[in-house]
C-alpha positions in Angstrom: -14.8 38.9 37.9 -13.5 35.2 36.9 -16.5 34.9 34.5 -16.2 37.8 33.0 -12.4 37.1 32.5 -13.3 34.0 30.9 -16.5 35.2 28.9 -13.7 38.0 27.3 -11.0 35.1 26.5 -13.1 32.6 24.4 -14.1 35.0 21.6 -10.5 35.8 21.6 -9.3 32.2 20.9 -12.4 31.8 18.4 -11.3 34.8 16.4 -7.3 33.6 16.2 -8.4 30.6 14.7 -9.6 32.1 12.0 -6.7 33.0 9.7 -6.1 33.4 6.1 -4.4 30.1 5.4 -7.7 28.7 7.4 -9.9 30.6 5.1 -7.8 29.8 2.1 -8.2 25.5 3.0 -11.7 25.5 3.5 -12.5 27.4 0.6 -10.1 24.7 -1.4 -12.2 22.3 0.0 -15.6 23.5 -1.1 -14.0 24.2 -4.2 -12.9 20.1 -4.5 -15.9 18.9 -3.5 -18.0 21.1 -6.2 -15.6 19.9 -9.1 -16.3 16.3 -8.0 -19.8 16.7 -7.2 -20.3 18.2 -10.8 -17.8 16.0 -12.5 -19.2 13.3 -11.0 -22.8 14.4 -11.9 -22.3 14.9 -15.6 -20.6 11.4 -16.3 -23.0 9.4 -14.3 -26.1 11.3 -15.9 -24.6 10.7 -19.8 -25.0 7.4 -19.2 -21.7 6.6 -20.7 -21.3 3.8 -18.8 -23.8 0.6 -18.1 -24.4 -0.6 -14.3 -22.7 -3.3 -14.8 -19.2 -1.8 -16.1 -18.8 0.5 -13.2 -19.2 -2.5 -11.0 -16.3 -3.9 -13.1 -14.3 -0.8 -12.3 -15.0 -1.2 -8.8 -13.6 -4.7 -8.7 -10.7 -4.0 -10.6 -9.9 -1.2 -8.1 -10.7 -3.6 -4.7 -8.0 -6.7 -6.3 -5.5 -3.9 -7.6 -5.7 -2.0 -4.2 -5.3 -5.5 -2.3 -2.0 -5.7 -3.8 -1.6 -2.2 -2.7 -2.5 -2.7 0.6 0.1 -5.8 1.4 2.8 -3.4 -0.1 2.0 -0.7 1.8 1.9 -3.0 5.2 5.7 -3.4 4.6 5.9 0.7 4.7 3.9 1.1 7.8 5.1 -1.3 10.0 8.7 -0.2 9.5 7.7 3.4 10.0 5.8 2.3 13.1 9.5 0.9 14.3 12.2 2.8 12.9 9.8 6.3 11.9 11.6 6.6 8.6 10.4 5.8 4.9 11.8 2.1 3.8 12.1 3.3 0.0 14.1 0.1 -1.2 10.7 -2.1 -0.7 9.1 -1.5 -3.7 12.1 -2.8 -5.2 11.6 -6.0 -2.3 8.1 -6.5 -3.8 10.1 -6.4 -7.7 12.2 -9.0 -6.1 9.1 -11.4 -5.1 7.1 -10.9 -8.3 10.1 -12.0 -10.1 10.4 -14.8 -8.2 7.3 -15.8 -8.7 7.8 -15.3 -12.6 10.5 -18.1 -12.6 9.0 -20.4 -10.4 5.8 -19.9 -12.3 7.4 -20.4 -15.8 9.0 -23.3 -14.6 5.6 -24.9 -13.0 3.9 -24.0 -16.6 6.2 -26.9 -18.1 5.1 -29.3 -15.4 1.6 -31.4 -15.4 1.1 -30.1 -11.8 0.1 -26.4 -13.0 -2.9 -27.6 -14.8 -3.9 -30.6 -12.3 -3.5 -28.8 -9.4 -3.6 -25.5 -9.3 -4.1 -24.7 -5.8 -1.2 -26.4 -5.1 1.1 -24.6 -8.1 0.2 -20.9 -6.6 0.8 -21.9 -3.3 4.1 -22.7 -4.1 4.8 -19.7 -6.1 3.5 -17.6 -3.3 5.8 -19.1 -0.6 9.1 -18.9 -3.1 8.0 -15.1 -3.7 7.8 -14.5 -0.4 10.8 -16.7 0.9 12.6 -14.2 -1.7 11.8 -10.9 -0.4 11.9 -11.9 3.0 15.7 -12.6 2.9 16.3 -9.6 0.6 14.2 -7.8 3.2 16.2 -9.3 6.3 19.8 -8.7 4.4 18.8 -4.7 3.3 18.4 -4.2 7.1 21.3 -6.2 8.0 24.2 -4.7 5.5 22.2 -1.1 5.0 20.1 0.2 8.0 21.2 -1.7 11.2 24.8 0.4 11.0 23.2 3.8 10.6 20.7 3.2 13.7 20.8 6.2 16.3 21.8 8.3 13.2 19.7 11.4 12.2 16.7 10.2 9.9 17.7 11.8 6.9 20.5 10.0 6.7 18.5 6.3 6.1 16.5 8.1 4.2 18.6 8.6 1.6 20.3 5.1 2.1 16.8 3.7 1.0 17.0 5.5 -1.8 20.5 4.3 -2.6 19.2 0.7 -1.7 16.1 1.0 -4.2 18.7 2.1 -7.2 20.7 -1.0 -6.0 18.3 -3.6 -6.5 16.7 -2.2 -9.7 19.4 -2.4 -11.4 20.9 -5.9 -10.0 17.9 -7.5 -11.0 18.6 -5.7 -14.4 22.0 -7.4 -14.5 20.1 -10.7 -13.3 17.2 -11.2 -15.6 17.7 -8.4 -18.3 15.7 -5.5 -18.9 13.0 -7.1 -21.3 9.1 -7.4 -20.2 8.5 -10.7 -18.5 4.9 -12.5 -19.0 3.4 -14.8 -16.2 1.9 -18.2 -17.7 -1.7 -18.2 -17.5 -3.7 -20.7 -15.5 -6.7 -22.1 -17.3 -8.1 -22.7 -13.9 -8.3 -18.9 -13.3 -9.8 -18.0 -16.8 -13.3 -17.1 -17.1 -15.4 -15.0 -14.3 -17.7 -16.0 -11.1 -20.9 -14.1 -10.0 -21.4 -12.9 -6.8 -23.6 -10.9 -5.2 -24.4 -9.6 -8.2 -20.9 -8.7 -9.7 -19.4 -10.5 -12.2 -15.7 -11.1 -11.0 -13.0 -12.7 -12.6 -11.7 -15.6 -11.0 -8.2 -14.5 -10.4 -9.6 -11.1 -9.2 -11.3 -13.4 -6.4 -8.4 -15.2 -6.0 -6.4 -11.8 -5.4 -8.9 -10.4 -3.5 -9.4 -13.6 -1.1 -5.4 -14.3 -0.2 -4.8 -10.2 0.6 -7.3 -10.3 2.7 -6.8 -13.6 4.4 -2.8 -12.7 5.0 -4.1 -9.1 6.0 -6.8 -10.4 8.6 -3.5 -13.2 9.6 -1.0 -10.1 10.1 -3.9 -7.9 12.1 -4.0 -11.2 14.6 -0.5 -11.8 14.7 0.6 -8.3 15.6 -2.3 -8.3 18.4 -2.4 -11.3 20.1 1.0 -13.0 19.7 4.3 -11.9 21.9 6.3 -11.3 19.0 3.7 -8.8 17.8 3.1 -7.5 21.2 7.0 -6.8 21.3 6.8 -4.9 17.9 4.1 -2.8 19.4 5.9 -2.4 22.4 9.4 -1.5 20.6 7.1 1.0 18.3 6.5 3.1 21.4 9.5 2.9 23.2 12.5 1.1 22.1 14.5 1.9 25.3 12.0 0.9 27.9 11.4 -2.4 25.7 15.0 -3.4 25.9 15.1 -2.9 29.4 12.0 -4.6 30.0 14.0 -7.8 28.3 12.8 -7.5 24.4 15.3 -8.0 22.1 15.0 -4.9 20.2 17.5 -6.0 17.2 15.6 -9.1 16.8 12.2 -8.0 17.0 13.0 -5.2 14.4 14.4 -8.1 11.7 11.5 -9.8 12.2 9.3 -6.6 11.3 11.6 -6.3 8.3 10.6 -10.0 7.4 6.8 -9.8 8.0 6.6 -6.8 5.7 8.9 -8.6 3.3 7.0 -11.8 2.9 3.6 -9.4 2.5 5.6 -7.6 -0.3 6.4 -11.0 -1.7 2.7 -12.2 -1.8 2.0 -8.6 -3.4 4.3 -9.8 -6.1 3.2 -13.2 -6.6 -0.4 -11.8 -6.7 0.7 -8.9 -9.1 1.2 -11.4 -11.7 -2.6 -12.4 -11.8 -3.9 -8.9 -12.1 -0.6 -7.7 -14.3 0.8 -10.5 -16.1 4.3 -7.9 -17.6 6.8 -7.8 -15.3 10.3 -6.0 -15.8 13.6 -4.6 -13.2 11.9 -1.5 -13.0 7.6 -2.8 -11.8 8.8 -2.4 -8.4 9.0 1.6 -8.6 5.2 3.0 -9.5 4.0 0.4 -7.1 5.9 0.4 -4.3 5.3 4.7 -4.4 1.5 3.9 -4.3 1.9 1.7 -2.0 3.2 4.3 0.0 0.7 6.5 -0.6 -1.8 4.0 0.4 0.2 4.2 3.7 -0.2 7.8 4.2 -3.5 8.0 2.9 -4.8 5.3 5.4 -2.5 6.4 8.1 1.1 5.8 9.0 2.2 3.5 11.3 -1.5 2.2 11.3 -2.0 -1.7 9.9 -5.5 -1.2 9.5 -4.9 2.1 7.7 -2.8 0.6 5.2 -5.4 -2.0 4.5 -7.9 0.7 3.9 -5.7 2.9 2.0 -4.6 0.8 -0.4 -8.3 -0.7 -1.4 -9.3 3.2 -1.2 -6.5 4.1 -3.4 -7.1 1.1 -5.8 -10.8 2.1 -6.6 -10.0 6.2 -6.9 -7.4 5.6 -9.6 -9.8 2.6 -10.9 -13.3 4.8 -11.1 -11.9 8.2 -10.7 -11.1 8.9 -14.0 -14.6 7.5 -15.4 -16.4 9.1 -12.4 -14.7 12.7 -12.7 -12.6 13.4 -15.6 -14.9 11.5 -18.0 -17.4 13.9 -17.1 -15.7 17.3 -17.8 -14.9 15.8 -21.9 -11.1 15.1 -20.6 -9.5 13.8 -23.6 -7.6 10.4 -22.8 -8.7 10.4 -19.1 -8.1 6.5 -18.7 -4.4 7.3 -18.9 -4.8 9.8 -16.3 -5.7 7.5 -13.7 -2.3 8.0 -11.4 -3.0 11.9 -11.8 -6.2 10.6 -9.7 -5.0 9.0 -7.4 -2.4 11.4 -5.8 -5.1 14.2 -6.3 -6.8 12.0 -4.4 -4.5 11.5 -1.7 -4.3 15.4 -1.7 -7.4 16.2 -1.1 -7.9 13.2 1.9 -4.9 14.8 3.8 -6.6 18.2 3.0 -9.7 17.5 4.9 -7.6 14.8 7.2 -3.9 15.3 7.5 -3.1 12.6 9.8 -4.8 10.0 7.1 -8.5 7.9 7.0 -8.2 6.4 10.1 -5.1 8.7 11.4 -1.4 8.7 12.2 -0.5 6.1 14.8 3.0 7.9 16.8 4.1 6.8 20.2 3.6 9.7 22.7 6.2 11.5 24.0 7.0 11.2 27.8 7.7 13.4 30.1 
């Protein structure tokens, strides 16, 4: 009798999953991956494009998602804490890239930015990010810390406020013209490697992303401060009575993903050398969608999304779009990307390498 009760139920519980809005994704999903299949075919048998320039798109899309990816850290790991959205850090990464501008423009007039180089962008790097780590640090301070315990919509929308805030007193600061980062001969002029031809400040990009990515990943895993961010990420109120500091150890989350925002914007200027109050906005909400895409709440998500998010907006349009006699498709490249990020969260809502969430206890 007890297998032929359980023989009945399982076809039962087969048949419920299979509902119209079930029906309705995976056809969506077939239907996606034809479009791109096709698209993808008809570009990449025209022959519009040489080897060697879709390795250049590739490359542009790994140093521009980098920059991505150190934003979006700043998103995750204050998601992972506080589980809402930090809106105002795109305008903490503005903050950093400006900055870097002055500090830059100042160097330029000096004989160290063209005898030592290595030396000039280290400096700029650390000014960017001493910058949007104490805008970082205040924002929590004067904005967030009094609304803590309240319901999340209601920091949401004080983000928000905070984002408007600092647009528009860097507006009041610096003035609403486009501002141009010196170039540095140094950087001029393009490596090989492994076969790709890379410009030198693209490897420079690339290399010091990953390098403070790789340095947050081991800080966050094997120090005690990170171990307390971890352990306030699941539960704040067993951490504090287990002695952590909970107020502390969330400033100090606020400054790590303020001084990654602040290497994002001192990198930005090598890869986009106009600058204005406003360059924090589109960036900051791709970064953000690099956080989804890779995961919230996950570092190592963020990391991927960002690079994955960098190289769909960077090849997607040539790859797909190109293909189907889209006129104007290079301008369409932020159309890709959140079609992109779509159709990930349609075949995997919880992100590449998923949603990291405390577990409830019971």
């Amino acid at each position: 009798m007890a297998q032929a009760a359980t023989v009945d139920v399982r076809p039962t519980r087969r048949a419920s999953r299979i509902t119209p809005v079930n029906i309705f994704l995976w056809g969506l999903r077939i239907a996606v991956l034809v479009v791109i299949l096709y698209g993808s075919y008809l570009s990449i048998s025209s022959g519009r494009l040489s080897a060697s320039q879709w390795r250049d798109l590739i490359v542009f899309g790994v140093s521009t998602g980098s920059v991505y990816s150190l934003i979006a850290l700043g998103y995750t790991m204050v998601y992972g804490v506080l589980r809402f959205i930090n809106f105002a850090h795109g305008e903490v990464f503005m903050i950093g890239a400006m900055t870097a501008f002055f500090v830059a423009n100042g160097l330029a007039t000096t004989s160290l930015w063209v005898a030592n180089p290595a030396v000039s962008l280290l400096i700029v790097m650390v000014s960017a990010m001493v910058a949007s780590t104490s805008v970082a640090v205040i924002v929590e301070r004067i904005a967030y810390r009094p609304l803590r315990g309240s319901p999340r919509l209601i920091p949401l929308i004080t983000s928000i406020g905070a984002s408007f805030t600092l647009q528009y007193l860097m507006r009041g600061l610096v003035g609403p013209g486009n501002k141009a980062f010196p170039r540095m001969e140094p950087l001029r002029g393009s490596w090989e490697i492994a076969g790709f031809v890379i410009l030198r400040s693209q490897v420079v990009v690339i290399v010091a992303a990953l390098t403070m990515m790789l340095g947050l990943y081991m800080f966050v895993e094997r120090t005690r401060t990170g171990k307390s961010m971890r352990a306030v990420s699941e539960d704040p109120e067993t951490a504090a009575l287990m002695g952590i500091d909970v107020d502390k150890t969330i400033v100090k989350v606020f400054a790590i993903g303020g001084a990654m925002a602040g290497v994002a914007g001192a990198l930005w200027g090598l890869v986009f050398p106009s600058l204005n109050f406003f360059s924090g906005f589109l960036p900051g909400i791709k970064a953000f969608t690099s956080a989804v895409l890779g995961g919230i709440g996950n570092i190592v998500g963020a990391m991927l999304g960002g690079v994955s998010l960098g190289v769909f907006e960077s090849v997607g349009p040539s790859l797909v779009l190109a293909g189907y006699g889209i006129p104007a498709f290079s301008q369409l490249k932020d159309v890709v990307a959140y079609a992109a990020l779509v159709m990930v969260l349609i075949f995997r809502p919880t992100g590449i390498l998923g949603e990291r969430l405390a577990q409830e206890r019971g």
